[in-house]
C-alpha positions in Angstrom: 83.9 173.6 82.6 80.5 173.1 83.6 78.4 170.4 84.8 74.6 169.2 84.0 73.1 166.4 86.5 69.5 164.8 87.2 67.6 164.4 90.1 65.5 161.8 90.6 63.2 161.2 93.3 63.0 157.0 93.6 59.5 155.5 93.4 57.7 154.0 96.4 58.5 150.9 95.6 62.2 151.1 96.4 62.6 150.3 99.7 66.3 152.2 100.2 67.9 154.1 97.5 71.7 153.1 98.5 71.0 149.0 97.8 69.0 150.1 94.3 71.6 152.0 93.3 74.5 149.4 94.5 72.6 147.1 92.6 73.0 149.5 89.3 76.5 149.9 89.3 76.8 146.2 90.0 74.8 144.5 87.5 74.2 147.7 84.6 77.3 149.0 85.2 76.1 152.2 85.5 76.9 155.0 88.4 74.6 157.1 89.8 75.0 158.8 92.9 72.1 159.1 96.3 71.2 162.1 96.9 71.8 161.3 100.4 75.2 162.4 100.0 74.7 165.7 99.4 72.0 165.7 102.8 68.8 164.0 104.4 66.8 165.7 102.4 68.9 163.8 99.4 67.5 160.3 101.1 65.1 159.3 98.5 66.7 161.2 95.3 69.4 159.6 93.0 71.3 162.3 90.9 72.8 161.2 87.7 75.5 163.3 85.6 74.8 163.8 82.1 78.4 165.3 81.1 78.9 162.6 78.7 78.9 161.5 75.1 75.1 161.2 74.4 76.3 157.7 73.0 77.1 156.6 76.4 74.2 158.0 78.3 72.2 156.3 75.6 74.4 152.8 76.2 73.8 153.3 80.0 69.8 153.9 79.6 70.3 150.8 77.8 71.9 148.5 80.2 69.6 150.0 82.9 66.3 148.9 80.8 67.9 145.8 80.4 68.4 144.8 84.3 64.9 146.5 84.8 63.2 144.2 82.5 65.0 141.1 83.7 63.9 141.7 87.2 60.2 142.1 85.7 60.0 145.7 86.0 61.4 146.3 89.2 64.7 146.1 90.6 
């Protein structure tokens, strides 16, 4: 088995990566995990597996574009 993730450093305007992430999984449905889990120097990364079907990576891009552009390109 093997495993292929993302790192993702957030972008200034995100205050706290825990609540925009929280916010993710609540309203896209979509997991991604902070980096501060893995350490502090994880506090302002988001890591994101990609050992999926490329349909449902494609799906969750989707529903995160979706809540983005609701919240007038921020969230």
């Amino acid at each position: 088995q093997a495993g292929l993730f993302v790192w993702a450093k957030a972008p200034d305007e995100v205050a706290a990566v825990e609540p925009f992430l929280d916010r993710l999984l609540k309203e896209a449905r979509v997991f991604i995990t902070p980096g501060s889990v893995f350490g502090v120097n994880g506090s302002r990364y988001a890591r994101a597996s990609l050992c999926a079907d490329e349909g449902l990576l494609a799906d969750a891009l989707a529903r995160v574009k979706r809540l983005t552009a609701s919240s007038g390109g921020r969230i």
